[in-house]
C-alpha positions in Angstrom: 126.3 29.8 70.4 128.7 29.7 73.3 129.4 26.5 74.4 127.6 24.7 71.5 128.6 21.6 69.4 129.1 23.8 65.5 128.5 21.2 62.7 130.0 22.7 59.2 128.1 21.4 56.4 129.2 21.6 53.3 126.0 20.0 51.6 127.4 16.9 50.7 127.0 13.0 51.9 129.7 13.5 54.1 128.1 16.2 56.4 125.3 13.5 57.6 127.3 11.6 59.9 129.0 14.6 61.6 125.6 16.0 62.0 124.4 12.8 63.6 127.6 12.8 66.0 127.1 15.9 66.8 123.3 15.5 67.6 124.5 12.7 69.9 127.0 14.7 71.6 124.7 17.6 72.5 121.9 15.4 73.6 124.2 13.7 76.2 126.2 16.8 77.6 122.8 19.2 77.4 124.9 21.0 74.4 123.2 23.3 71.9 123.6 22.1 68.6 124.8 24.8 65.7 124.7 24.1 62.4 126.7 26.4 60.0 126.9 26.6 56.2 129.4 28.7 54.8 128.3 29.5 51.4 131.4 27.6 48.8 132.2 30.4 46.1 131.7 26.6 43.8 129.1 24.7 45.5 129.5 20.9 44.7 125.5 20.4 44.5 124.5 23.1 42.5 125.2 23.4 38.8 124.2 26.9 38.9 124.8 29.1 41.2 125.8 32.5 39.6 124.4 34.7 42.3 124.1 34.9 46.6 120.2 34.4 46.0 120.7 30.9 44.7 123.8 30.2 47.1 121.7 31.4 49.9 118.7 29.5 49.0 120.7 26.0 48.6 122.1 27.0 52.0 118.8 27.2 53.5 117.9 23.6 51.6 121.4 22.3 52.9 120.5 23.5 56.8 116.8 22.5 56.9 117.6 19.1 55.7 120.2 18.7 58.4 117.8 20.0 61.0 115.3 17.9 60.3 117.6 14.8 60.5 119.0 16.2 64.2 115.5 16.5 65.5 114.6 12.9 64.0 117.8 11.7 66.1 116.9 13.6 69.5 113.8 15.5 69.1 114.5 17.0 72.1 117.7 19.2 71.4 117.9 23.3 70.4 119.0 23.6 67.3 120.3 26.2 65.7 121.5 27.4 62.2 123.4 29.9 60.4 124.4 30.6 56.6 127.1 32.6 56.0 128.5 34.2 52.7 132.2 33.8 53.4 134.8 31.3 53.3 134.1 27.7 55.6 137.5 27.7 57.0 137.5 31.2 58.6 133.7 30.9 59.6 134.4 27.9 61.6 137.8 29.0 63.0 135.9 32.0 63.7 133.1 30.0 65.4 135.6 27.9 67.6 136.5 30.9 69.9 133.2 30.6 71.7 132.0 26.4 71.1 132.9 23.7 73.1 133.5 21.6 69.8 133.6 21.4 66.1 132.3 18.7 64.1 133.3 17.6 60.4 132.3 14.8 57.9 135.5 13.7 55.9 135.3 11.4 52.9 136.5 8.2 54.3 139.7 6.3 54.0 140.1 6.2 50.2 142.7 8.7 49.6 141.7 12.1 47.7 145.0 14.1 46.5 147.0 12.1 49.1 145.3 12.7 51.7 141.7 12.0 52.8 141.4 15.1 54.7 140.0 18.4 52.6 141.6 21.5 52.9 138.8 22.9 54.9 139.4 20.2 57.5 142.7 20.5 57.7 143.1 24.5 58.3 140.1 24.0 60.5 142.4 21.3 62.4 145.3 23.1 62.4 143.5 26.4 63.7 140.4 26.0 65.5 140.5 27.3 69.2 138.8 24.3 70.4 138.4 20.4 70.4 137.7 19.6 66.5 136.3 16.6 65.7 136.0 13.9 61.9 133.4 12.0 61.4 133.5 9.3 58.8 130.4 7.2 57.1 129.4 4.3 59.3 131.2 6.2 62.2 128.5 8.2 63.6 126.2 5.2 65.0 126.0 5.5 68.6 126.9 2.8 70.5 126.0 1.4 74.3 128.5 2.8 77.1 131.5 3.9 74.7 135.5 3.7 75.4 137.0 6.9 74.8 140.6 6.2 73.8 142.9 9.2 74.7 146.7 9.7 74.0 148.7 10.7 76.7 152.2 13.0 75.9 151.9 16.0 78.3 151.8 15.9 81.7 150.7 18.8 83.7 148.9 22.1 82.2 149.9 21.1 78.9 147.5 18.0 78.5 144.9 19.6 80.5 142.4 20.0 77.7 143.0 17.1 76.0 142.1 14.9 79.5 139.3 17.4 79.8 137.7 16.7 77.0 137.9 13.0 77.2 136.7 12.5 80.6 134.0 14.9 79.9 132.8 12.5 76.7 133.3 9.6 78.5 131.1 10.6 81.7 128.0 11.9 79.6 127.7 8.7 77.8 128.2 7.0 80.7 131.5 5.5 78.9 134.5 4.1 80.2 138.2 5.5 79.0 141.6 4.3 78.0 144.9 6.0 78.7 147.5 5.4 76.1 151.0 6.4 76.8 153.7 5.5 74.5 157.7 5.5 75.0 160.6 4.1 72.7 163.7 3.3 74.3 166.7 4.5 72.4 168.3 1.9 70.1 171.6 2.3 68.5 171.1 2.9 64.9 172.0 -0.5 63.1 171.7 -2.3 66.4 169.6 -5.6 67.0 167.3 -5.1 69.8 167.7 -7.5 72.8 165.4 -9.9 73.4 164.4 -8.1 76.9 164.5 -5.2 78.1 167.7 -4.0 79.2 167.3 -2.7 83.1 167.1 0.9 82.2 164.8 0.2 79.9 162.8 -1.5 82.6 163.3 1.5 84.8 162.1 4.0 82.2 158.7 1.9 81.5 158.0 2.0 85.7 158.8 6.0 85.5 156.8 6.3 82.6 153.9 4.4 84.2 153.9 6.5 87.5 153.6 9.5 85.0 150.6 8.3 83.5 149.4 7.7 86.6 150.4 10.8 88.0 148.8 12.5 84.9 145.5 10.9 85.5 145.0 11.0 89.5 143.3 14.6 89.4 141.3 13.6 86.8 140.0 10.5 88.4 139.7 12.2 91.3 137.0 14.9 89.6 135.1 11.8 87.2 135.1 9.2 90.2 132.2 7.5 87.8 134.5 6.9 84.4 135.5 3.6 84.7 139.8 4.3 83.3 142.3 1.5 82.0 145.8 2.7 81.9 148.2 1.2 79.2 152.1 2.1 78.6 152.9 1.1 75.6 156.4 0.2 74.1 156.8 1.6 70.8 156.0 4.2 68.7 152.6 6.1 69.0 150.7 5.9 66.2 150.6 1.8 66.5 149.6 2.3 70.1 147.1 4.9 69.2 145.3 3.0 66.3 145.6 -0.2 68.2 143.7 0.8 71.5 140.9 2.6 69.1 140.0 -0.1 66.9 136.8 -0.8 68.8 136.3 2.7 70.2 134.0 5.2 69.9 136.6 8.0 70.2 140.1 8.8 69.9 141.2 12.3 71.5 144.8 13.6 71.0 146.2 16.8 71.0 148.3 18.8 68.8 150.5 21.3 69.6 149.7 25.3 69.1 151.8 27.3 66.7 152.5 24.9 64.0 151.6 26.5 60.5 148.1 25.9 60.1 148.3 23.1 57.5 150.9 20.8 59.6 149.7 19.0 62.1 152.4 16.4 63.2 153.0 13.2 61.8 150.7 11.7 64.8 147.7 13.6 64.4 147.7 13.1 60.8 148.4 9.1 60.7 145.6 8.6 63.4 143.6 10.8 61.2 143.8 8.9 58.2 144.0 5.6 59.7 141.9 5.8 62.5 138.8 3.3 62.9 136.4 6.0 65.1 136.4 9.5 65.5 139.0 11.5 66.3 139.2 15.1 68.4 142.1 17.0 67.8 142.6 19.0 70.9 144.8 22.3 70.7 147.2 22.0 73.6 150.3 24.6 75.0 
């Protein structure tokens, strides 16, 4: 399983498309694809299900089904499943030592409980070793030569993985890739903004542009192939973010390692719940 894309299904709608972006993803980086169903102590599509037997054998139901669809999608990909009797959250945070990536289906952008993320996802987010990435309905269609959008906060070893990972994506499906750096200028509470940026204002967007471009020139360097727009944006992230990803076909950001499982930072979670394409959550230093 090292190295493979893991899929968690959960035997509902909402695994499909994270199967079929998965299946995508493996196809174009020569990734095994792992499928893994955790069996739920209440699963959602079984009215009975008193005993392992039954949960194991809707399991098997669940990960057949899923196969089939990922061989219909690339016929040519490994596949390969596992059912597990144990909770979804620690079998995939388990499983995220060894992948290159995690996939999840989430339910869309109607809010459920507040928040459109399930609790799996978000543990999952919040503790995975490695790149995790939601899926929505209608988000999973591949599309011809993709932008990969990726936020840019750490230079250095710290944003390492998360420029990684989106060069990587962005050279196997031949894709080009959009650097988004954001910076706010400090304003006086109560104070009107002036119409123009005052000169160290204009000094801090030129520094801020040579560190994005300092931040990238290694990474050009090794992906001479991915086609890269840089953007410095004034303002606050999550407009920036959401703005550059409307027509994308991923967003990557990162989020910061030792944060209680469940919070995540007001960034990952508002690109998360607002976000047009899929997004990979990157674990970063």
């Amino acid at each position: 399983m090292g190295g493979s894309v893991v899929v968690g299904l959960d035997g509902s709608r909402h695994s499909l498309p994270a199967v079929r972006w998965g299946a995508e993803e493996a196809a174009a980086r020569g990734l095994t694809l792992h499928l893994l169903h955790a069996w739920n102590p209440r699963p959602s599509t079984v009215r009975v299900a008193h005993d392992a037997a039954a949960r194991k054998h809707h399991g098997a139901e669940v990960l057949a089904s899923a196969e089939a669809a990922a061989h219909g999608w690339h016929p040519g990909i490994i596949v390969t499943t596992e059912q597990v009797p144990e909770e979804a959250v620690e079998a995939l945070v388990d499983r995220s030592g060894q992948a290159a990536m995690v996939v999840l289906g989430s339910r869309g952008h109607e809010a459920v409980d507040g928040f459109l993320l399930g609790s799996v996802s978000l543990h999952v987010l919040g503790r995975a070793e490695c790149p995790v990435v939601t899926v929505r309905e209608g988000q999973s269609d591949p599309c011809p030569r993709p932008v990969v959008v990726v936020g840019v906060q750490d230079v250095g070893p710290p944003g390492e993985a998360v420029l990684d990972l989106a060069f990587t994506v962005a050279e196997a499906h031949r894709g080009s890739l959009r650097a988004v750096r954001a910076w706010e200028p400090g304003v006086a509470v109560g104070a009107v903004p002036p119409p123009e940026p005052a000169p160290d204002a204009a000094e801090r967007e030129v520094g801020e542009q040579k560190a994005l471009a300092d931040a990238l020139g290694p990474w050009r360097a090794r992906f001479p192939d991915v086609e890269v727009t840089e953007e410095v944006a004034r303002g606050k992230a999550v407009p920036a973010l959401l703005g550059a990803c409307s027509r994308a076909g991923l967003l990557v950001i990162g989020r910061r390692v030792g944060r209680s499982p469940t919070r995540l930072g007001p960034v990952v979670l508002a690109v998360l719940h607002h976000g047009r394409c899929p997004v990979a959550v990157v674990p970063r230093t």
